[in-house]
C-alpha positions in Angstrom: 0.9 -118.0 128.4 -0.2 -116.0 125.0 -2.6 -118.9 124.2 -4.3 -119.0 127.6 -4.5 -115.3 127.4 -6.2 -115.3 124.6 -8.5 -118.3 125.3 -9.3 -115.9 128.2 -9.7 -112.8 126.3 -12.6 -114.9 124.1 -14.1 -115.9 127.0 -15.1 -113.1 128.3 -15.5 -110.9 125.2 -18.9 -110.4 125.8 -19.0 -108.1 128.2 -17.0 -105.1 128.0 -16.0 -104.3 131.6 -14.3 -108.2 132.2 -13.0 -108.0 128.9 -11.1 -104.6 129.7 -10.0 -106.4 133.2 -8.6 -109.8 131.9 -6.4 -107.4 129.3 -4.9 -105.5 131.8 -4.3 -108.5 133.9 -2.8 -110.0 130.8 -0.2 -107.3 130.5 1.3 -108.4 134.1 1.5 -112.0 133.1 3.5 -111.5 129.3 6.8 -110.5 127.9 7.7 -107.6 125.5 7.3 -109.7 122.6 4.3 -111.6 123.9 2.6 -108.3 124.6 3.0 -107.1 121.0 2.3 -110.2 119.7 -1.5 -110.1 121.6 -1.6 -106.1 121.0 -1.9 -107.3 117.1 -4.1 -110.2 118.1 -6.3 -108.0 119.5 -6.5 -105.2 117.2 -7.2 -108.3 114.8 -10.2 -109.9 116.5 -11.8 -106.7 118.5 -11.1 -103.9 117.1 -14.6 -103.7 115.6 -16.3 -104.3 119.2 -13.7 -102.7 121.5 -11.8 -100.6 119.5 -12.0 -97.7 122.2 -10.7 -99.9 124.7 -8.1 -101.5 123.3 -6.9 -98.2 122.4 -6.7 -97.3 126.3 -5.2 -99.9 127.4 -2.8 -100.4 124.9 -2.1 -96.4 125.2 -1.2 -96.9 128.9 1.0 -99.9 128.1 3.2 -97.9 126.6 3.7 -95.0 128.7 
């Protein structure tokens, strides 16, 4: 499920509002480990584009 998430999450990376959607649909469809697995994925690939949103969602994750 990781893989498709991420096939997802490049997909759509082009627009800012879908990309912030598909990751916080992602975080219903993964496992603990799985979600820190895509949390360093992410911070890997996007932090440059989407650093401010990635930082939200990630932030609300955890609470």
């Amino acid at each position: 499920m990781l893989e498709y998430v991420k096939t997802i999450l490049l997909k759509v990376s082009f627009d800012k509002m879908l990309f912030e959607k598909e990751l916080r649909k992602a975080f219903k469809l993964l496992v603990a480990d799985e979600l820190l697995q895509l949390k360093q994925w992410c911070y890997n690939q996007f932090s440059g584009k989407y650093l401010l949103v990635l930082n939200s969602a990630f932030a609300k994750l955890q609470a």
